[in-house]
C-alpha positions as CSV (number, residue, x, y, z in Angstrom):
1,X,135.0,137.0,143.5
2,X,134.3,132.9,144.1
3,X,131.6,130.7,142.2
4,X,128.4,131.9,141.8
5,X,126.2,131.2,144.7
6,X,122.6,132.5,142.8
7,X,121.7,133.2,139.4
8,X,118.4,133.6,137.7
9,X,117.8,133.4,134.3
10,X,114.7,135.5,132.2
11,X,112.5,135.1,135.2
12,X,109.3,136.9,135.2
13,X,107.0,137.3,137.8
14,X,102.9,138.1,136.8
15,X,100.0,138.2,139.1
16,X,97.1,137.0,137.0
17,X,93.4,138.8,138.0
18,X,91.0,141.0,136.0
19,X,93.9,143.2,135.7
20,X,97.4,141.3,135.2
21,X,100.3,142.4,137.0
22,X,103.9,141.9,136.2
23,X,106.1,142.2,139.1
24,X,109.3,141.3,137.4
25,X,110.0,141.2,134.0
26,X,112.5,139.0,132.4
27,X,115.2,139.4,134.9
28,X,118.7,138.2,134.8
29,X,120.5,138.3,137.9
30,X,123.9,136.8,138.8
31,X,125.5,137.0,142.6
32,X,129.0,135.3,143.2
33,X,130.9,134.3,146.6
34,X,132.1,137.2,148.4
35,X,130.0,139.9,146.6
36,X,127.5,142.5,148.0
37,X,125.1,144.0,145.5
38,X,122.8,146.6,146.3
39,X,119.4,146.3,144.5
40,X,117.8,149.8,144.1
41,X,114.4,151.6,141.9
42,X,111.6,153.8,142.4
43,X,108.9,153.1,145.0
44,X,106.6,150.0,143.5
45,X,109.3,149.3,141.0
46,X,109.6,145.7,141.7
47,X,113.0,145.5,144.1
48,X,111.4,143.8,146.4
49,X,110.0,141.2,144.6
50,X,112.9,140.1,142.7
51,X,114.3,139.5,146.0
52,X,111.6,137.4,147.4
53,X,112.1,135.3,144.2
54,X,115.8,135.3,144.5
55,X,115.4,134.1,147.9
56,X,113.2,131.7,147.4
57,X,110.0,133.3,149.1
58,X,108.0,133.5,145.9
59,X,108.1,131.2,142.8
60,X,108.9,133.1,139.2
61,X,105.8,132.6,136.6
62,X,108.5,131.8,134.1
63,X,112.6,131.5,134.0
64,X,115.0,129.1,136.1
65,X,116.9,129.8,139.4
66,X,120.0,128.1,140.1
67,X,121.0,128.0,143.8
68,X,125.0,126.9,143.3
69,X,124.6,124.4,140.9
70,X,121.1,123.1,141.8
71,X,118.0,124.1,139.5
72,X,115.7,125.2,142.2
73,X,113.2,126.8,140.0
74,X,110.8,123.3,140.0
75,X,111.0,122.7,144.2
76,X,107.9,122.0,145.5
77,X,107.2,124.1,148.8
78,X,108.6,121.7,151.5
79,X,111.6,121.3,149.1
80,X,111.9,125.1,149.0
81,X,111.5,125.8,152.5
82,X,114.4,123.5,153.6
83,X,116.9,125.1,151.3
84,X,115.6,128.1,152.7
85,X,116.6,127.2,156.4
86,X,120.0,125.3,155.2
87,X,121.5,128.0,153.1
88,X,119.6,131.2,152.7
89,X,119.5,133.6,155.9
90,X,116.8,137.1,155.4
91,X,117.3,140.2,157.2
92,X,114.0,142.5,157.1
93,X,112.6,146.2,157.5
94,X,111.2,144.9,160.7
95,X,113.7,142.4,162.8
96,X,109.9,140.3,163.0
97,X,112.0,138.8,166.4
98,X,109.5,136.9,168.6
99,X,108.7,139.3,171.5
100,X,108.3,135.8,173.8
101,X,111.8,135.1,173.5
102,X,115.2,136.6,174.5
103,X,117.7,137.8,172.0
104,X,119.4,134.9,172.6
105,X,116.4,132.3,172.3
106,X,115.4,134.1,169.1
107,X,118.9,133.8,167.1
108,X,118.7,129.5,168.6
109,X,115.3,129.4,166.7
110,X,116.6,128.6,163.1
111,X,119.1,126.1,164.8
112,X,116.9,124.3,166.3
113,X,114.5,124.1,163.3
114,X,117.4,122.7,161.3
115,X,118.2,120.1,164.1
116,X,121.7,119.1,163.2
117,X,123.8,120.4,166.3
118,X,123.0,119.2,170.1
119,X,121.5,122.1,172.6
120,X,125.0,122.5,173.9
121,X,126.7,124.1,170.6
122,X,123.4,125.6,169.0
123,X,123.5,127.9,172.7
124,X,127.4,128.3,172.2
125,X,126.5,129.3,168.5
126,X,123.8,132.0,169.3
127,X,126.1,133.4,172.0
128,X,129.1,134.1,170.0
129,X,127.1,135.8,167.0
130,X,125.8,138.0,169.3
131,X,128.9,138.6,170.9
132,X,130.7,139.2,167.3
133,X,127.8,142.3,166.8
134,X,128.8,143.8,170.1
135,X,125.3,142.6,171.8
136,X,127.0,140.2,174.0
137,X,125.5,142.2,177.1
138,X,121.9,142.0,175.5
139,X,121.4,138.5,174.8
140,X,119.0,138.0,177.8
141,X,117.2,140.9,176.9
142,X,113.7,140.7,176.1
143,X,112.9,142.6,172.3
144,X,111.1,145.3,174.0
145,X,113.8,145.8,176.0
146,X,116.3,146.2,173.1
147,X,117.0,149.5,170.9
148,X,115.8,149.7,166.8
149,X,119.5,149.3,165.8
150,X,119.8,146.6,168.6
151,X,117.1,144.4,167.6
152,X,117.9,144.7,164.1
153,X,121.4,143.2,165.1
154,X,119.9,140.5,166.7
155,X,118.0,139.7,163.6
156,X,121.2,139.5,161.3
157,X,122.7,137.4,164.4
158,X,119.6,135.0,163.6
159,X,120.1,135.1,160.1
160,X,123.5,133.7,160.3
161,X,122.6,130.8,162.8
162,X,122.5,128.3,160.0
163,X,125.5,129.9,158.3
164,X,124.2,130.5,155.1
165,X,126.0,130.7,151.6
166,X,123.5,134.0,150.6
167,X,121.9,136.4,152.9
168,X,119.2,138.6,151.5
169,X,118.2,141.8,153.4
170,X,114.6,143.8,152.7
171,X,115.0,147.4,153.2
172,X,117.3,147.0,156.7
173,X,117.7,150.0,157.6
174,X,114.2,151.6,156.9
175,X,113.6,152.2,160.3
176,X,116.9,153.0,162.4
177,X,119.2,156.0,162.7
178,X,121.7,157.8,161.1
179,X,124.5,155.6,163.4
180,X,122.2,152.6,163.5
181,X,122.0,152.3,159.7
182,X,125.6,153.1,159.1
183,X,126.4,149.9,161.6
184,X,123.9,147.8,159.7
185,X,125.7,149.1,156.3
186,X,129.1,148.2,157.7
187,X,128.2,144.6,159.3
188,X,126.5,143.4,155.9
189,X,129.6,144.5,153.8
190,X,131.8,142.7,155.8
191,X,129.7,139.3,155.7
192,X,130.4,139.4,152.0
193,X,134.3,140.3,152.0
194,X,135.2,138.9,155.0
195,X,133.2,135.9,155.2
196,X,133.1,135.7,151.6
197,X,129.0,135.0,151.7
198,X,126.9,136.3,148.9
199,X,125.0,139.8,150.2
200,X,121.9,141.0,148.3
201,X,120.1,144.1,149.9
202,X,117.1,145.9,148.6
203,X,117.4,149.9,149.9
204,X,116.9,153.7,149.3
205,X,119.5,153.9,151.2
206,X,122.4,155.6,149.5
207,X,124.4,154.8,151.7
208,X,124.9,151.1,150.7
209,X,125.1,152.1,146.8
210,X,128.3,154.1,147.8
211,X,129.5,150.8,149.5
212,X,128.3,148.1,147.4
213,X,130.6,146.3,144.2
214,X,127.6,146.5,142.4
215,X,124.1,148.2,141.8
216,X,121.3,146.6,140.3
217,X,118.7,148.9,139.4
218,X,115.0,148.0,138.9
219,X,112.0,150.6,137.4
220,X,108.8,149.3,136.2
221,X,109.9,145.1,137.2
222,X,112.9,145.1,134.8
223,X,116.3,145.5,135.4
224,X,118.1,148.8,133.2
């Protein structure tokens, strides 16, 4: 395995209210270059959210994140946002691609937003990561027009645009089918070892335990 790429240290996530909630409790959590871990735990057990944290979506009550070797735990939200669109890329339960747009428009999006290459190679970019997940006939396809397991390509296709150092994926395979998810399974294990990116999924999926070089399992917000 390479450097670490993330790593949190004791952090604790608590929703304060009439009746206090804590989402994640003192969590340590350490993913290196090249590595896919598989985050697992009981319904409501807290996977989720100590993925949101690790990718930067929600900010820990208490504990530090380091992203590489940058202490991104006192970011303000624009500060956050931009590492977000520079080196983390998210896959979701639902691909959430913009119905408007093509396939092909949807994985440019990030690109643009980041607005470091011209038109010319952000369009060149999009086209060969669709190409490389077998969708280069559907990349003027409208969503609607686009299977489960297709769309949800797209959206790892879109997730890569800014090729990121850590991908995070939210239950990816929630809603596809047998062949569908085993796809999904096979494309995310190979962004860690072949591309030597860092690969965190949250699942119930067994599938991806079998697969992954490690399982971190979550009951009640901590980590046993």
């Amino acid at each position: 395995m390479g450097k670490t790429i993330i790593k949190a240290e004791n952090i604790t996530r608590r929703l304060e209210g009439e009746i206090p909630v804590t989402l994640v409790s003192n969590a340590d959590v350490d993913i290196k270059q090249g590595e896919f871990i598989v985050i697992t735990g009981p319904s409501g057990s807290g996977k989720s959210s100590l993925l949101y944290l690790l990718g930067l979506l929600d900010k820990a009550t208490s504990g530090t994140i380091w992203l590489e070797d940058t202490n991104v735990s006192t970011y303000n939200d624009e500060q956050l946002a931009n590492i977000r669109l520079e080196k983390l890329g998210f896959v979701f339960q639902f691909h959430f691609l913009l119905p408007e747009f093509s396939a092909l428009e949807n994985v440019m999006l990030p690109m643009k937003k980041l607005g470091i290459l011209p038109y010319e190679k952000i369009k060149t970019r999009a086209q060969e990561l669709l190409s490389s997940l077998g969708l280069g006939e559907q990349m003027h396809k409208l969503p609607k027009q686009l299977s489960g397991g297709q769309s949800q390509r797209v959206a790892i296709a879109r997730a890569l645009a800014n090729n990121p150092i850590l991908i995070l994926a939210d239950e990816p395979t929630g809603n596809l089918d047998t062949e569908s998810s085993h796809n999904v399974q096979k494309i995310l294990k190979e962004l860690a070892h072949k591309e030597n990116r860092a690969v965190a999924v949250v699942t119930h999926d067994l599938g991806f335990a079998k697969i992954a070089d490690r399982v971190i399992k979550i009951v009640d917000g901590k980590i046993i």
